[in-house]
FIZA-381320 format. One line per field, with one value per residue (C-alpha): x, y, z. Coordinates in steps of 0.2 Angstrom, whole numbers, plus 5000, padded with zeros to 4 digits. Each point is the difference from the previous one (the first is absolute). Layout:
N
x: [X ...]
y: [Y ...]
z: [Z ...]
This chain:
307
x: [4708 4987 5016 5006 4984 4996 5016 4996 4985 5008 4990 5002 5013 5007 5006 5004 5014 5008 4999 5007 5013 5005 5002 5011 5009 5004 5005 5010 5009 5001 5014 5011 5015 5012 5018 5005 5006 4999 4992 4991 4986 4987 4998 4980 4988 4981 4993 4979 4986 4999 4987 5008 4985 4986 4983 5004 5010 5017 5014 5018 5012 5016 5017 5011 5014 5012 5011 4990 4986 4991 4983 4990 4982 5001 4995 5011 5007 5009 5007 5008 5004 5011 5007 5007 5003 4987 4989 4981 5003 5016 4990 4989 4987 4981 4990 4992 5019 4996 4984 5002 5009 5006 5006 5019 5010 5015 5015 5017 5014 5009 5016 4992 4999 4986 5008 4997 4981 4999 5010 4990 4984 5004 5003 4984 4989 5009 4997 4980 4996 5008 5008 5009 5007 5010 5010 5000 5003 4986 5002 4987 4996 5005 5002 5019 5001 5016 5007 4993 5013 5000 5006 4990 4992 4996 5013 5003 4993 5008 5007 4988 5001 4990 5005 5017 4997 5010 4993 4992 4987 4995 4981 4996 4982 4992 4983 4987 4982 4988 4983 4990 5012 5015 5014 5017 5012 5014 5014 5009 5013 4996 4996 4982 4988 4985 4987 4984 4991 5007 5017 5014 5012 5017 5009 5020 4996 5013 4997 4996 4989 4991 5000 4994 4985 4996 5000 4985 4990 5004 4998 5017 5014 5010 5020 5013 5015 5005 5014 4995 5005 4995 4981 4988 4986 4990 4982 4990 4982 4992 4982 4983 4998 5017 5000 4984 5007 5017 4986 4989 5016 5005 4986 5001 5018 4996 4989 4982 4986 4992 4986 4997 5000 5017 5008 4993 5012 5014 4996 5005 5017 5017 5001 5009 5001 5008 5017 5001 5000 5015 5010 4998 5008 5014 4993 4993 4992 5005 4992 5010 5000 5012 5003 4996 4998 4984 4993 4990 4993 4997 4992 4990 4985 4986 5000 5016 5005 4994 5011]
y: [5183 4988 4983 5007 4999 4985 4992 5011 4991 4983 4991 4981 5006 5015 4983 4990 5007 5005 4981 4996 5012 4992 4985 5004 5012 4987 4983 5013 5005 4985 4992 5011 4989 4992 4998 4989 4985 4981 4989 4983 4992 5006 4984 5000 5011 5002 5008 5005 5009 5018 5015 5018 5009 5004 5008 5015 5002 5000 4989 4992 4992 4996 4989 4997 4991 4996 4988 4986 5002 5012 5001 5010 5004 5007 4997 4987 5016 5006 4984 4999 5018 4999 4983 5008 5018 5008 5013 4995 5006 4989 4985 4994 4987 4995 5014 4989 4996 5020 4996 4981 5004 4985 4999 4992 4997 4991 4995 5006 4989 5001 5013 5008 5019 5008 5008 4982 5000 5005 4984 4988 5008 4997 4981 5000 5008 4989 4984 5005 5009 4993 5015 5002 5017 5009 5015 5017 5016 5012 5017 5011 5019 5006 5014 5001 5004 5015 5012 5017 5014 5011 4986 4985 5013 4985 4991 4985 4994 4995 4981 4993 4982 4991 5001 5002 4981 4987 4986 4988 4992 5015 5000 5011 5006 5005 5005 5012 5004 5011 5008 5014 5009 4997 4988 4998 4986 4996 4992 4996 5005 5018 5003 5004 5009 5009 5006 5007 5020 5003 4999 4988 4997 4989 4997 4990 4997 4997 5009 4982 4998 5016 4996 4983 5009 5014 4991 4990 5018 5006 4995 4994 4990 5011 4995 5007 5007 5012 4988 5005 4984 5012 5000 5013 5010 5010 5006 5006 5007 4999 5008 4988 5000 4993 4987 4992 5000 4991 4986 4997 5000 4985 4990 5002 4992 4985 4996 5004 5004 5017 5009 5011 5016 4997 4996 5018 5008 4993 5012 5014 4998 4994 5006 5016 5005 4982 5004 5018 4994 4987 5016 5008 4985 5002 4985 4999 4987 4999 4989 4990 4983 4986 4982 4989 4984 4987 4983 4992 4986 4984 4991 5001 4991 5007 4986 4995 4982 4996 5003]
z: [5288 4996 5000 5018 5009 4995 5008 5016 5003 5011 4987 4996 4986 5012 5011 4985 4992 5016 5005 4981 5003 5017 4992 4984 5012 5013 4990 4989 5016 5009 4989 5003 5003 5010 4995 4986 5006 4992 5013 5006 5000 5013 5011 5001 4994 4999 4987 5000 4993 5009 4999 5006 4997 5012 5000 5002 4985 5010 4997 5007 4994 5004 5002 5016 5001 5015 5001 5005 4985 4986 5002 4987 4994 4981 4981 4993 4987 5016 5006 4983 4998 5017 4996 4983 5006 4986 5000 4994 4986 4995 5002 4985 5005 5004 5006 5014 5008 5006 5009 5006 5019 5007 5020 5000 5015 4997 5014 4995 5003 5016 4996 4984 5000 4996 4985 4989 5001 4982 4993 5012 4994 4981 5006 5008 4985 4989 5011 5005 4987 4986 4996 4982 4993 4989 4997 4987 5000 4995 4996 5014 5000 5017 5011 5005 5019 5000 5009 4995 4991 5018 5010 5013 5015 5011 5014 5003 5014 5016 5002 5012 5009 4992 4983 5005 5009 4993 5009 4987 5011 5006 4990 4984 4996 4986 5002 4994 5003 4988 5001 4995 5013 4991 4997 5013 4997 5011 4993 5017 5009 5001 4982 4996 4987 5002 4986 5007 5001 4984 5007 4999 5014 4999 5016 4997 4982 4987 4981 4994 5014 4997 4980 5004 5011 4985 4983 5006 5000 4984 4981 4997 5012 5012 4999 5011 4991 5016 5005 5018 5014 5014 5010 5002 5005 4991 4996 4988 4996 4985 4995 5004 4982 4997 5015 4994 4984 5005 5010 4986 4987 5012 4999 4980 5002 5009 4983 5011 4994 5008 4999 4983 5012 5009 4984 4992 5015 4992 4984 5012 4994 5009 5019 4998 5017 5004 4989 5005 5020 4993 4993 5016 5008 4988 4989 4982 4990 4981 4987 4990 4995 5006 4995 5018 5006 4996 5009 4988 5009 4986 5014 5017 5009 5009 5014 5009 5004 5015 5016]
């Protein structure tokens, strides 16, 4: 009793780890990705120093591109992680490329399709930042993303225009803002997330979308193995308890430091009503462990070159 009032109070730490969560929640999302394509150069880009947070202990960030430019305001972690189709948790590096957000707008090429701003953005790290990586695999303790023994109980939802649209200039947005209200992240195109009042709300999301939005909220990675390709909408509530406990667990993820009194909530236990409201959408998470993916990065400076 004593742990949940104090996280009732709208204290300072109240705010705090809702804002942390907004954060790990929102660069997490924010790669999700764009089709694998090889690509050019971007023509010119701009590359500075940004803040996302404000006073009041809210935050945005986002990335939109058309087919005219990218314009984005994120930590350097989340450029990398979209340029290389990772999760966080694939990418082994500094701890301050997490917290150092830059502002990058770059021009795309006349022609160029949206789907080919991952392979320009490896050229531009690589150039500005003087990027270097290198590959392995490393075996991870997961939460496998499956279909539950009575069958999926959601439906796809219905094709709608704009993600049905096929026009590559058309602009795609990816944008999220977090408080102590909550956190809601659009991912464009009629596919959004919303995590707020100890619920969670996903409107035209895919099952690696939806694992890619959960995993950041729990103590291990979430990976889809429902071989689902359709969207949908769902929702789900969980207890108060388990809620703060998914927003605090969060912050510990990003590799924050919180107050000693959030971190005792997380002594509570996994969120229990959390995978039972999965099983009633016809989902469960397993744990397992599974060999994936690693960016080491060798190499990376704190200053770009100049543009």
């Amino acid at each position: 009793m004593e742990r949940r009032q104090c996280l009732k109070k709208g204290t300072y730490s109240t705010h705090y780890q809702l804002r942390i969560a907004a954060i790990f929640s929102l660069s997490m999302f924010l790669a999700s990705a764009v089709e694998a394509q090889t690509g050019p150069a971007f023509e010119v880009a701009s590359i500075r120093p940004a803040n996302g947070q404000t006073g009041d202990y809210s935050v945005t960030l986002g990335l939109r591109i058309d087919g005219v430019q990218i314009h984005g305001q994120m930590a350097l972690k989340d450029y990398i992680r979209i340029a290389y189709r990772l999760k966080d948790y694939q990418i082994s590096g500094p701890d301050w490329i997490g917290s150092e957000k830059f502002d990058i707008t770059a021009k795309i090429p006349e022609g160029v399709s949206p789907g080919q701003t991952p392979e320009m953005l490896q050229g531009l790290l690589t150039e500005r930042f003087q990027l270097k990586t290198h590959r392995e695999k490393k075996e991870f303790p997961v939460y496998a993303l499956e279909i539950a023994k009575g069958g999926l109980k959601i439906s796809e939802s219905a094709p709608g225009p704009d993600r049905d649209s096929s026009n590559f200039k058309e602009p795609i947005e990816r944008s999220g803002t977090g408080s102590g209200q909550g956190v809601s992240v659009t991912l464009g195109r009629g596919s959004s997330y919303t995590f707020a009042n100890n619920r969670f709300e996903g409107k035209k999301l895919t099952m690696a979308e939806l694992a890619g939005s959960l995993d950041q909220f729990l103590d291990r990675p979430v990976v889809d193995l429902t071989n689902l390709t359709g969207r949908y909408d769902f929702t789900f509530d969980i207890t108060e308890e388990d809620y703060r406990n998914m927003l605090i667990r969060a912050g510990v993820n990003r590799g924050l430091s919180l107050p000693p009194e959030a971190l005792r909530m997380l002594d509570t236990g996994l969120p229990v009503s959390f995978f039972r409201a999965a099983e009633k959408l016809g989902l469960k998470l397993d744990a397992r462990k599974v060999p994936l993916d690693m960016l080491v990065i060798d190499e990376i400076h704190k200053t770009p070159t100049e543009n």
